[in-house]
PDB file of the backbone (N, CA, C, O) and the ligand in Angstrom, with CONECT records:
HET     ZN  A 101       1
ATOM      1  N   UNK A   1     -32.437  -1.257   3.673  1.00  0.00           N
ATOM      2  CA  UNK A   1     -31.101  -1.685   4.148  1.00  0.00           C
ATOM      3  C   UNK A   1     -30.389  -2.463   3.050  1.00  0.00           C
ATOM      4  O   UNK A   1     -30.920  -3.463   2.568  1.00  0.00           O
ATOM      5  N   UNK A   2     -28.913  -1.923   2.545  1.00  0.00           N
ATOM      6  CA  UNK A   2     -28.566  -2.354   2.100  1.00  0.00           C
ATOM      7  C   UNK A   2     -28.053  -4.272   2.131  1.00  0.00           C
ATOM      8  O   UNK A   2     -27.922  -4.806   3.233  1.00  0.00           O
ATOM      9  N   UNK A   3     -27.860  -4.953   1.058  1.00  0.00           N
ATOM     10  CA  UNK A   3     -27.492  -6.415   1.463  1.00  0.00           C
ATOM     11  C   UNK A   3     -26.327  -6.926   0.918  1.00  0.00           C
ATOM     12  O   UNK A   3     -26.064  -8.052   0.493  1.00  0.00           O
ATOM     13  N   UNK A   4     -25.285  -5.312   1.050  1.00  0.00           N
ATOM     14  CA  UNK A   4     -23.718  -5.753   0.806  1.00  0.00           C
ATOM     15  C   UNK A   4     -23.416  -4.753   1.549  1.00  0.00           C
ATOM     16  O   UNK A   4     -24.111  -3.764   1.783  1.00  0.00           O
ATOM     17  N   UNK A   5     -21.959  -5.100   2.079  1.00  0.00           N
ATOM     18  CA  UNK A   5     -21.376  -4.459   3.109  1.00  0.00           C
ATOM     19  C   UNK A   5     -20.098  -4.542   2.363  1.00  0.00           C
ATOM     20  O   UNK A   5     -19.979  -5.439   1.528  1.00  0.00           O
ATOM     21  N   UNK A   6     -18.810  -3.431   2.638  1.00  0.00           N
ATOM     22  CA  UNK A   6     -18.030  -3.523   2.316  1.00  0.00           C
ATOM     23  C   UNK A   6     -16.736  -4.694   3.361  1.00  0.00           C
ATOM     24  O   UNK A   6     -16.643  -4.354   4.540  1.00  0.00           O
ATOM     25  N   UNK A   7     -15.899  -5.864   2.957  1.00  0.00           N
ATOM     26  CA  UNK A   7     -15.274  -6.535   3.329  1.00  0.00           C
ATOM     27  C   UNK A   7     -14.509  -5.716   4.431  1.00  0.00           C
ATOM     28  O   UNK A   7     -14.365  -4.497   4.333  1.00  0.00           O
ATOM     29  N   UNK A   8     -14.131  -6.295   5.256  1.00  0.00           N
ATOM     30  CA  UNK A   8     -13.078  -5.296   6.502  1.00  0.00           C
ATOM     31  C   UNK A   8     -11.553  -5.811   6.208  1.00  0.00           C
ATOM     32  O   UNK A   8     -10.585  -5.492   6.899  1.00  0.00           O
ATOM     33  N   UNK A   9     -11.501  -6.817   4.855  1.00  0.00           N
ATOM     34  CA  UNK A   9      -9.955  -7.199   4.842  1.00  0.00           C
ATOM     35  C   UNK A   9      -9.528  -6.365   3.574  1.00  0.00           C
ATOM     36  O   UNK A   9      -8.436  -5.797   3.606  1.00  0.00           O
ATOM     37  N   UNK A  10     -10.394  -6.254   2.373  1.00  0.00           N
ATOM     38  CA  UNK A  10      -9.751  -6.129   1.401  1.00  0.00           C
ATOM     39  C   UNK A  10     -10.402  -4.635   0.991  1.00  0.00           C
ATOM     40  O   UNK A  10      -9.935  -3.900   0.121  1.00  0.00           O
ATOM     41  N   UNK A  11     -11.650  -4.336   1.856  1.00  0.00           N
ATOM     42  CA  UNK A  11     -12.249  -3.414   1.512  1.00  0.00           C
ATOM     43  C   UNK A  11     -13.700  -3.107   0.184  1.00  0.00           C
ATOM     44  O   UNK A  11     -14.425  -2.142  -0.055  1.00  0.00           O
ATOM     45  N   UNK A  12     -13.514  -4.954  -0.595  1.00  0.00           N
ATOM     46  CA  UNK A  12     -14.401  -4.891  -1.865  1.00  0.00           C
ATOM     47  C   UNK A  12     -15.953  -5.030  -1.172  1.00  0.00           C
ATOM     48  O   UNK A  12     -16.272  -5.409  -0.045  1.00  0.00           O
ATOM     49  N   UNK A  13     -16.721  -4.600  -2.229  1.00  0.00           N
ATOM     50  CA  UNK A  13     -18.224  -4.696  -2.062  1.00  0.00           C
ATOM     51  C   UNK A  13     -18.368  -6.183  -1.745  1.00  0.00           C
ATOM     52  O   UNK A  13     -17.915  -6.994  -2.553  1.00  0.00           O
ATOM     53  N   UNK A  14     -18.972  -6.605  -0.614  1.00  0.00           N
ATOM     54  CA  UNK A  14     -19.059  -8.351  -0.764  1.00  0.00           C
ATOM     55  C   UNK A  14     -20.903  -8.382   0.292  1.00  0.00           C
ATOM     56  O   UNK A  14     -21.390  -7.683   1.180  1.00  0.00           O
ATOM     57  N   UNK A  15     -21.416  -9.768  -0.602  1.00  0.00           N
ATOM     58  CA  UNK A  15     -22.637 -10.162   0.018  1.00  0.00           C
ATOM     59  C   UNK A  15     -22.917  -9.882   1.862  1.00  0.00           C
ATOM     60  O   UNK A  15     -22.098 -10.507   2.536  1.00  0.00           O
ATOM     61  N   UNK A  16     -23.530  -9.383   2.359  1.00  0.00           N
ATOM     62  CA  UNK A  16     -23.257  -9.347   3.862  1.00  0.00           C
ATOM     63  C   UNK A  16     -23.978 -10.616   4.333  1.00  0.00           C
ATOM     64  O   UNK A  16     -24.990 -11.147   3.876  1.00  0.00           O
ATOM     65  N   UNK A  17     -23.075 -11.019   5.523  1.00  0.00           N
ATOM     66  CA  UNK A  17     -22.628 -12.241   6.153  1.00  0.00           C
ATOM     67  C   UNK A  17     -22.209 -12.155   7.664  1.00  0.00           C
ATOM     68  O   UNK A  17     -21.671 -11.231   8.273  1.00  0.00           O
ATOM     69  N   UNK A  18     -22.560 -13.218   8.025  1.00  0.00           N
ATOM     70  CA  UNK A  18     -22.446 -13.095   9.410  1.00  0.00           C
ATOM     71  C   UNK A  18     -20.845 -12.835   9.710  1.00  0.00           C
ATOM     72  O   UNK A  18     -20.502 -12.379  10.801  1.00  0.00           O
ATOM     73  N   UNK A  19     -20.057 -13.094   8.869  1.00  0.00           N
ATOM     74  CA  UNK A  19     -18.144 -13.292   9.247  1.00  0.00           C
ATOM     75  C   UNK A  19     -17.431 -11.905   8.999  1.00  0.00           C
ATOM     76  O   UNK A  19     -16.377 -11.557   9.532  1.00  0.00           O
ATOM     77  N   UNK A  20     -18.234 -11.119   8.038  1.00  0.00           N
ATOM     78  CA  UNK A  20     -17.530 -10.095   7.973  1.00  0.00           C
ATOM     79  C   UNK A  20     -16.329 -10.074   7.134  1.00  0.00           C
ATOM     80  O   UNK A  20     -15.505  -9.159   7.170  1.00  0.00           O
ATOM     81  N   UNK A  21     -16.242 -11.201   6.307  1.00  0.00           N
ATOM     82  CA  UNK A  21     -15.047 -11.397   5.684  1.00  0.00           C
ATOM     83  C   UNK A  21     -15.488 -11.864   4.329  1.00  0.00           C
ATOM     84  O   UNK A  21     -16.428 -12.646   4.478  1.00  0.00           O
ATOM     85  N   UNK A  22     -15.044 -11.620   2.504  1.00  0.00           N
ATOM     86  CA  UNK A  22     -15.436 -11.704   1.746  1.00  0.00           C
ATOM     87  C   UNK A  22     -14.641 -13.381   1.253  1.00  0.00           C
ATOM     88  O   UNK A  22     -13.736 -14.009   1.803  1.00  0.00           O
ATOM     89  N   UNK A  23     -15.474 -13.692  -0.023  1.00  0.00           N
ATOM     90  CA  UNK A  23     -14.881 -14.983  -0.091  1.00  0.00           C
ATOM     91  C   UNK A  23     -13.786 -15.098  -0.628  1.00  0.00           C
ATOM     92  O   UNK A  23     -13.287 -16.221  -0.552  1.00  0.00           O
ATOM     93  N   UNK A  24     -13.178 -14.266  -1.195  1.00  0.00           N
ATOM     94  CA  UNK A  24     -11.730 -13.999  -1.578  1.00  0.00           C
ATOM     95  C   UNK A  24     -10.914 -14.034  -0.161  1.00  0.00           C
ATOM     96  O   UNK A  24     -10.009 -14.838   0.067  1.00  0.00           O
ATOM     97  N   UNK A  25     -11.214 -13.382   0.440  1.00  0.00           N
ATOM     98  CA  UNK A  25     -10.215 -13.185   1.604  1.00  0.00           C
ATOM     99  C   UNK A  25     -10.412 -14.375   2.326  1.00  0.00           C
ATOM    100  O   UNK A  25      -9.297 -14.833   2.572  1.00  0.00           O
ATOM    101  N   UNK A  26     -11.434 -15.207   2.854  1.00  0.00           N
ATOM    102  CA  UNK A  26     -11.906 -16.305   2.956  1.00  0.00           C
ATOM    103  C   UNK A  26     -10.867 -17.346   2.804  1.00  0.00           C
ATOM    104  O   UNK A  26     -10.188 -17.831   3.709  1.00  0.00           O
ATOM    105  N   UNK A  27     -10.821 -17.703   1.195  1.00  0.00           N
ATOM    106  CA  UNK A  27      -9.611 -18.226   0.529  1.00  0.00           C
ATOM    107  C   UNK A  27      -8.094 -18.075   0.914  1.00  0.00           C
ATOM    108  O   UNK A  27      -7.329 -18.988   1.226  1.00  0.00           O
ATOM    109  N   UNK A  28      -7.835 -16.807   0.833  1.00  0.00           N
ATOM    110  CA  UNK A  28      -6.943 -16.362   1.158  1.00  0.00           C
ATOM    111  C   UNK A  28      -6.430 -16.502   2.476  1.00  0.00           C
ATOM    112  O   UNK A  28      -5.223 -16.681   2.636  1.00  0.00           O
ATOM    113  N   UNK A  29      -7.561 -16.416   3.864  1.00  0.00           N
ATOM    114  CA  UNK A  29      -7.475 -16.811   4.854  1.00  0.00           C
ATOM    115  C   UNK A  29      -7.075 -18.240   5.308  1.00  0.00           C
ATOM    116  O   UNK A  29      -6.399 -18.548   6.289  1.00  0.00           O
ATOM    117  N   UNK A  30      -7.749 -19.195   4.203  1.00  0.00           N
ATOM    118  CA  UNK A  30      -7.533 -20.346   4.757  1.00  0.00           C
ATOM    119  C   UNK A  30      -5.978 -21.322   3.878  1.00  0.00           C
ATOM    120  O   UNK A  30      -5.627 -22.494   4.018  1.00  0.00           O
ATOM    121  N   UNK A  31      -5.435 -20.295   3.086  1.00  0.00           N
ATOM    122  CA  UNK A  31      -3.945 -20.716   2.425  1.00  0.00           C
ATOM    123  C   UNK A  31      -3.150 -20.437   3.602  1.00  0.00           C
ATOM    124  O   UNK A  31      -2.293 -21.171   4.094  1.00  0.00           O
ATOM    125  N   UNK A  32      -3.541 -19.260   4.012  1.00  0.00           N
ATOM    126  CA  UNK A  32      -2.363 -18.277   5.024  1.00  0.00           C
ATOM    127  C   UNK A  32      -2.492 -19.861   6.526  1.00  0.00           C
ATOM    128  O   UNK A  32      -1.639 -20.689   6.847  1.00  0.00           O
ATOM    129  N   UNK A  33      -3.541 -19.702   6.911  1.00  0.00           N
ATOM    130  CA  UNK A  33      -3.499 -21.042   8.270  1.00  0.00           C
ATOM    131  C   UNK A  33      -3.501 -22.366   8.032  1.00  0.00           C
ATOM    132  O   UNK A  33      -3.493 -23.220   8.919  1.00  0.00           O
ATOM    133  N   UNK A  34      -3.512 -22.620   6.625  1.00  0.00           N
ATOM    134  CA  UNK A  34      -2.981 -24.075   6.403  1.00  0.00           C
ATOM    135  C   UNK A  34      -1.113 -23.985   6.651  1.00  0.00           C
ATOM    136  O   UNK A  34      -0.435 -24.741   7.347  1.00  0.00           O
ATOM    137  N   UNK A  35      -0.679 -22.888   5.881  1.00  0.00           N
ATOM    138  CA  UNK A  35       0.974 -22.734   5.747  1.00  0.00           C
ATOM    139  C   UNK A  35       0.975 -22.683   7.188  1.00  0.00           C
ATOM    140  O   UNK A  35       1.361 -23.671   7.813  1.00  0.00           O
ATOM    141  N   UNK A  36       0.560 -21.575   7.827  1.00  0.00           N
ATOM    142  CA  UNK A  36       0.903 -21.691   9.469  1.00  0.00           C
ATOM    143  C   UNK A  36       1.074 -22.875  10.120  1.00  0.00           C
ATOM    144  O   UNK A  36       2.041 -23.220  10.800  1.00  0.00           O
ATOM    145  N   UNK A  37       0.080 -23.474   9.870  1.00  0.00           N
ATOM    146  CA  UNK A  37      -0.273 -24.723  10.442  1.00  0.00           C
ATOM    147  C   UNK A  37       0.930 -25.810  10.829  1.00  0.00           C
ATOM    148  O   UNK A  37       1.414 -26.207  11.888  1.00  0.00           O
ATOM    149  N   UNK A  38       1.212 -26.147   9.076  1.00  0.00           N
ATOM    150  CA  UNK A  38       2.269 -27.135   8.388  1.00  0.00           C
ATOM    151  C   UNK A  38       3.550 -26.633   8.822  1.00  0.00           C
ATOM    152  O   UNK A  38       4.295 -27.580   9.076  1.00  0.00           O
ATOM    153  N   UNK A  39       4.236 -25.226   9.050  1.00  0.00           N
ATOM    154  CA  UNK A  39       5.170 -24.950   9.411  1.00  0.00           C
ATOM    155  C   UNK A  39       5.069 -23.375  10.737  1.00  0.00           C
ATOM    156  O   UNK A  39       4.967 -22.153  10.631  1.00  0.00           O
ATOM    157  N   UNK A  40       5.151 -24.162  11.632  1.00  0.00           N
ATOM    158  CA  UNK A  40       4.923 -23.222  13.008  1.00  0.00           C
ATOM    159  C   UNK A  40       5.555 -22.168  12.324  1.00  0.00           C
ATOM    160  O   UNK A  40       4.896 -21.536  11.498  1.00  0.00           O
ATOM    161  N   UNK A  41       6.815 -21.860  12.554  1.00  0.00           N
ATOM    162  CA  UNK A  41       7.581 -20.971  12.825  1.00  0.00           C
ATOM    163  C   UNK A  41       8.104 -19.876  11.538  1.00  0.00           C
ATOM    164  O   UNK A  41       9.243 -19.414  11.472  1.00  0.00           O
ATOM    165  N   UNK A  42       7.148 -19.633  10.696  1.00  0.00           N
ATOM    166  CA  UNK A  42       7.456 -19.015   9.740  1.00  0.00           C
ATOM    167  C   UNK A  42       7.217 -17.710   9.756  1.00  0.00           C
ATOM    168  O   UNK A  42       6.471 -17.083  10.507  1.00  0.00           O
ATOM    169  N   UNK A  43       8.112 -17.209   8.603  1.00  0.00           N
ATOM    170  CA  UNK A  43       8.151 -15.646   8.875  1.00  0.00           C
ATOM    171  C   UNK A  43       7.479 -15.063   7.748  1.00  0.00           C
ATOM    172  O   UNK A  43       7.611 -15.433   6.581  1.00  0.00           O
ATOM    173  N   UNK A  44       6.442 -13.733   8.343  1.00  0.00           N
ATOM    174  CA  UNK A  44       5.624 -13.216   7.118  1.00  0.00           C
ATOM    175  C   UNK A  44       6.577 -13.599   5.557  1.00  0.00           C
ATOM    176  O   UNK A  44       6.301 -14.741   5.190  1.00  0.00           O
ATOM    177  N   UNK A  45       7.283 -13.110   4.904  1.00  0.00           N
ATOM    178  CA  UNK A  45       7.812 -13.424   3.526  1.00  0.00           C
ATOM    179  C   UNK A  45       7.806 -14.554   3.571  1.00  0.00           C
ATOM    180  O   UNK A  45       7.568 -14.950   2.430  1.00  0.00           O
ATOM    181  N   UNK A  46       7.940 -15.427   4.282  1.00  0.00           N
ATOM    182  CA  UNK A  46       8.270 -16.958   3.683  1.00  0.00           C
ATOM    183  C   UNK A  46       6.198 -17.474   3.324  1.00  0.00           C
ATOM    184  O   UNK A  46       5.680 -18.131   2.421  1.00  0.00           O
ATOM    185  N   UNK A  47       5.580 -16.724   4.611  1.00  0.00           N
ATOM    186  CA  UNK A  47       4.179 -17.189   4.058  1.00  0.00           C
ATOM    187  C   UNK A  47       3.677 -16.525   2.951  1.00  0.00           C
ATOM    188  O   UNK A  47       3.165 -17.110   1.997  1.00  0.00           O
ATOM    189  N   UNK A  48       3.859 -14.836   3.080  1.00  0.00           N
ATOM    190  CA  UNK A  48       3.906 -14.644   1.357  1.00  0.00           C
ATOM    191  C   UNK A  48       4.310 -15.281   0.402  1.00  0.00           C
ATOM    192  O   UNK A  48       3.440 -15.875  -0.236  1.00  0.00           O
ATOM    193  N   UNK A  49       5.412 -15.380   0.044  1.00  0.00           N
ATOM    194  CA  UNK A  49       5.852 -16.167  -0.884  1.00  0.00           C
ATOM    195  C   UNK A  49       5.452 -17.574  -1.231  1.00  0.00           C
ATOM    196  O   UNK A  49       5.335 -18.070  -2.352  1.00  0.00           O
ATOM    197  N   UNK A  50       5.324 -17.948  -0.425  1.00  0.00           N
ATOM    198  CA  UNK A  50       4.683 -20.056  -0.439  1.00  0.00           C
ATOM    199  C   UNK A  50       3.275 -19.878  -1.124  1.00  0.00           C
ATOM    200  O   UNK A  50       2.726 -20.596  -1.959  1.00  0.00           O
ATOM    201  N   UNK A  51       2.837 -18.667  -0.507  1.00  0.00           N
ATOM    202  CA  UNK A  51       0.312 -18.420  -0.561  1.00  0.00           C
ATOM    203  C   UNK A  51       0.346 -17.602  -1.934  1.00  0.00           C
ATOM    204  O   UNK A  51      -0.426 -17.656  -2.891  1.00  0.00           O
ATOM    205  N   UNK A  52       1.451 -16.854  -1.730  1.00  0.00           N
ATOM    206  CA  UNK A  52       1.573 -15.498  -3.474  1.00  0.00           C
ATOM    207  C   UNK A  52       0.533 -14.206  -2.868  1.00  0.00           C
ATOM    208  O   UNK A  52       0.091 -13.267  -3.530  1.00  0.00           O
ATOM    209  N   UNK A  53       0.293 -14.506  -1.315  1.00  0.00           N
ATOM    210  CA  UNK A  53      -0.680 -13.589  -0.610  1.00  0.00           C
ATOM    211  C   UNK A  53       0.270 -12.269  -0.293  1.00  0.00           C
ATOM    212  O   UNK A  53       1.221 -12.496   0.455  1.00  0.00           O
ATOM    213  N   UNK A  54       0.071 -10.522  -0.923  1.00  0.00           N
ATOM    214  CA  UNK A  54       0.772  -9.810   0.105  1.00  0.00           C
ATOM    215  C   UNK A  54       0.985  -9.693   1.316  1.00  0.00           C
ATOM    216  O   UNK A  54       0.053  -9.749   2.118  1.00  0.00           O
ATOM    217  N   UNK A  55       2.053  -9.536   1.635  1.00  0.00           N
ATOM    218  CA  UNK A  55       2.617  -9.492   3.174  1.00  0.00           C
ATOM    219  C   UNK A  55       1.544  -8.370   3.513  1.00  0.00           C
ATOM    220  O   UNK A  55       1.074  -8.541   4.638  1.00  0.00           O
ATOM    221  N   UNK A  56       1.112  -7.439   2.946  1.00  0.00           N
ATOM    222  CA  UNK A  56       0.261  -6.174   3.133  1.00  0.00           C
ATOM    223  C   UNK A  56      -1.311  -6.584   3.931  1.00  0.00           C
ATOM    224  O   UNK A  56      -1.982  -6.255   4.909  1.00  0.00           O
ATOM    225  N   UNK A  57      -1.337  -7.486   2.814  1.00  0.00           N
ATOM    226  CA  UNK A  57      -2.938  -8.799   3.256  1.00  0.00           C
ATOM    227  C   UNK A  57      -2.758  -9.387   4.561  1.00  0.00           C
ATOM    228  O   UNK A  57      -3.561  -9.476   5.490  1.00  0.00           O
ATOM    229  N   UNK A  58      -1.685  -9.731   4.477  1.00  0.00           N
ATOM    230  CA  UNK A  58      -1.499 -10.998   5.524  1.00  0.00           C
ATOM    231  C   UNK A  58      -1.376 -10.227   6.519  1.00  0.00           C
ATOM    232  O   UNK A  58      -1.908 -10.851   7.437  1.00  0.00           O
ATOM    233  N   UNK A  59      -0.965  -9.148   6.961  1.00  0.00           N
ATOM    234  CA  UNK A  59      -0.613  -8.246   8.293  1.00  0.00           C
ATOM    235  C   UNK A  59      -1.999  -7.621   8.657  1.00  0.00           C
ATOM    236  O   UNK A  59      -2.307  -7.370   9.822  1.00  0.00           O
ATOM    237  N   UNK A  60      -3.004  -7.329   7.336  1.00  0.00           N
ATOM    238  CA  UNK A  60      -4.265  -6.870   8.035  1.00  0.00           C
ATOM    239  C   UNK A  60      -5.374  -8.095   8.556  1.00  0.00           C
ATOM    240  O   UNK A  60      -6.432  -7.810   9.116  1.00  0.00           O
ATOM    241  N   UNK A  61      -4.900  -9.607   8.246  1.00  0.00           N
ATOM    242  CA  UNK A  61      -4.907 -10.522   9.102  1.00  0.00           C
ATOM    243  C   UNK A  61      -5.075 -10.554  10.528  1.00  0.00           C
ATOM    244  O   UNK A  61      -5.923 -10.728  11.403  1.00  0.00           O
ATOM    245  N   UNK A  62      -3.419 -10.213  10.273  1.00  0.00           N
ATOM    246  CA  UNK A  62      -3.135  -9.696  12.166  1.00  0.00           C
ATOM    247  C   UNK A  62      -3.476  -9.145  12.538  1.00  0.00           C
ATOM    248  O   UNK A  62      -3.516  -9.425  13.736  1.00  0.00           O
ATOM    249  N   UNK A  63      -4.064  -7.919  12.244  1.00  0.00           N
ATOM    250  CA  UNK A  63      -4.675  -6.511  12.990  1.00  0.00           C
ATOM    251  C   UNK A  63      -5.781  -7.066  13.069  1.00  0.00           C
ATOM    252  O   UNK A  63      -6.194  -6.798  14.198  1.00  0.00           O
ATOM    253  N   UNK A  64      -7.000  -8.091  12.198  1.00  0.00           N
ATOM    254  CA  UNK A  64      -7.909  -8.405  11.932  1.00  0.00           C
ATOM    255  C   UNK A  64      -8.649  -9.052  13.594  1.00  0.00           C
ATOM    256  O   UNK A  64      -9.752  -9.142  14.133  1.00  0.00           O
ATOM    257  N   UNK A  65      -6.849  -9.461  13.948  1.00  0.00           N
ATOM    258  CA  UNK A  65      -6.805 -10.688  15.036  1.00  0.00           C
ATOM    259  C   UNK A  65      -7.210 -12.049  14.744  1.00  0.00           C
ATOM    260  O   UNK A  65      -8.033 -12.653  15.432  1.00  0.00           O
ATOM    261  N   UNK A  66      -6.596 -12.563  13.662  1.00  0.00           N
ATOM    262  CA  UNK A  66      -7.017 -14.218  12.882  1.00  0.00           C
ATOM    263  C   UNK A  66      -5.512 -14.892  13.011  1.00  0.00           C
ATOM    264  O   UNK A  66      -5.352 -16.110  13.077  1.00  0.00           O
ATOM    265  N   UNK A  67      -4.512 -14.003  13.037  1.00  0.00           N
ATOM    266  CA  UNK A  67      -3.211 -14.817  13.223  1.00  0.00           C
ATOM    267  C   UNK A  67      -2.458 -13.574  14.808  1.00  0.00           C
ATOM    268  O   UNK A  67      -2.860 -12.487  15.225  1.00  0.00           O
ATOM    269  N   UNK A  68      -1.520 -14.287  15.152  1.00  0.00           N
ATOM    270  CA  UNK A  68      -0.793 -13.417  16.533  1.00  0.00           C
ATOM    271  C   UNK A  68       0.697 -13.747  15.619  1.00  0.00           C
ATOM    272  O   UNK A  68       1.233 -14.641  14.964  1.00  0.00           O
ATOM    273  N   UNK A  69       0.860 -12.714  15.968  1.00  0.00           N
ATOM    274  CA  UNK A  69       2.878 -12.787  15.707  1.00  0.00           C
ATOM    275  C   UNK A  69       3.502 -12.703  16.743  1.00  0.00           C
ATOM    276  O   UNK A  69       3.400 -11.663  17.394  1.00  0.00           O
ATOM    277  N   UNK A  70       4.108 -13.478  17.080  1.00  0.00           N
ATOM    278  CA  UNK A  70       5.447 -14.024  17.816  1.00  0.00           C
ATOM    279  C   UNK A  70       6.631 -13.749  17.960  1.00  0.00           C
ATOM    280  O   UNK A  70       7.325 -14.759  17.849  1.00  0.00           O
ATOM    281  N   UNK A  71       7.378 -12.554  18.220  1.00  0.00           N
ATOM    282  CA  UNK A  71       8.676 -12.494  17.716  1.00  0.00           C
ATOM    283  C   UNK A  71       9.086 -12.590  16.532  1.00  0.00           C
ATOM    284  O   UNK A  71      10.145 -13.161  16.274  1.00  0.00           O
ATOM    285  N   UNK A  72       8.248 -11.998  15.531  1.00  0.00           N
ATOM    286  CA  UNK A  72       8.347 -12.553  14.453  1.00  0.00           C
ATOM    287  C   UNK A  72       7.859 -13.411  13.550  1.00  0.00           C
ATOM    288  O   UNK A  72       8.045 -13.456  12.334  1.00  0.00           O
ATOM    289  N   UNK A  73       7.093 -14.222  14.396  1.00  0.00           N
ATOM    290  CA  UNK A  73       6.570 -15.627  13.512  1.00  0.00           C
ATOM    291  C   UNK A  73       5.147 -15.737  14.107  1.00  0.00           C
ATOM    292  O   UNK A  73       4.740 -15.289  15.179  1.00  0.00           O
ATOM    293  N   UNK A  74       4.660 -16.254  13.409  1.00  0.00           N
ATOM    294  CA  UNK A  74       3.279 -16.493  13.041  1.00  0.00           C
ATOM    295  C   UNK A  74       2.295 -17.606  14.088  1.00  0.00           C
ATOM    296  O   UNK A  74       2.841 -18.690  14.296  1.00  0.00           O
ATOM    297  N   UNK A  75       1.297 -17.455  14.557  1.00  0.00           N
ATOM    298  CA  UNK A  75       0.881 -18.635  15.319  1.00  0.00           C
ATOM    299  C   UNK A  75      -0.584 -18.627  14.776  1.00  0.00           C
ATOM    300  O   UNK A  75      -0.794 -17.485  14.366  1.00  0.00           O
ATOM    301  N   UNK A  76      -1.486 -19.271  14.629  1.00  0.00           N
ATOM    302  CA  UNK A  76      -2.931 -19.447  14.459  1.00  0.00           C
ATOM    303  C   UNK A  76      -3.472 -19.373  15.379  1.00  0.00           C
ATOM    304  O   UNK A  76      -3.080 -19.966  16.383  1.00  0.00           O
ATOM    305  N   UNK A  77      -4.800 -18.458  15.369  1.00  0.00           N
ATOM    306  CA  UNK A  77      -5.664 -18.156  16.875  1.00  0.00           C
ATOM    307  C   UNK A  77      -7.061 -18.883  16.181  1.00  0.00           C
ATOM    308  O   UNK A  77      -7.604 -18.712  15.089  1.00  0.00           O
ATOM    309  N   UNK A  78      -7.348 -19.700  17.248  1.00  0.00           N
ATOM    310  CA  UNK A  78      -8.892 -19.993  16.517  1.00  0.00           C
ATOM    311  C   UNK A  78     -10.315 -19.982  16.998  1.00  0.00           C
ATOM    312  O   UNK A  78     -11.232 -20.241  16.219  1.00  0.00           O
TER     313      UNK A  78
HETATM  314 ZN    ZN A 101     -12.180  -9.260   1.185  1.00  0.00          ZN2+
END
């Protein structure tokens, strides 16, 4: 049995882990819900732009089910 699995966010070869999520995206995860955090009501580009994270990234987030969108805006699920 292999002891890397491919990431389900970004798709790279990463160590397998109980989260299913690599440590890049990890990172990336935790820029995206700090910005959420600090400003409720923001809209994907404005959190792109603030993290330098693609809007592309950040939406397979959402599908991921780690953030809910709102009309638009962003909420943290935890
Ligand atoms: Zn990843």
């Amino acid at each position: 049995m292999s002891d890397h699995i491919l990431c389900k966010f970004c798709g790279n070869l990463r160590p397998r882990t109980n989260t299913g999520i690599c440590e890049t995206c990890k990172i990336d995860y935790e820029h995206i819900r700090t910005y959420v955090t600090d400003h409720p009501n923001s809209i994907v580009m404005d959190i792109s732009h603030a993290t330098k994270i693609p809007v592309s990234k950040i939406m397979t987030f959402v599908r991921g089910g780690h953030f809910l969108l709102v009309e638009g805006t962003f909420a943290v699920i935890d």
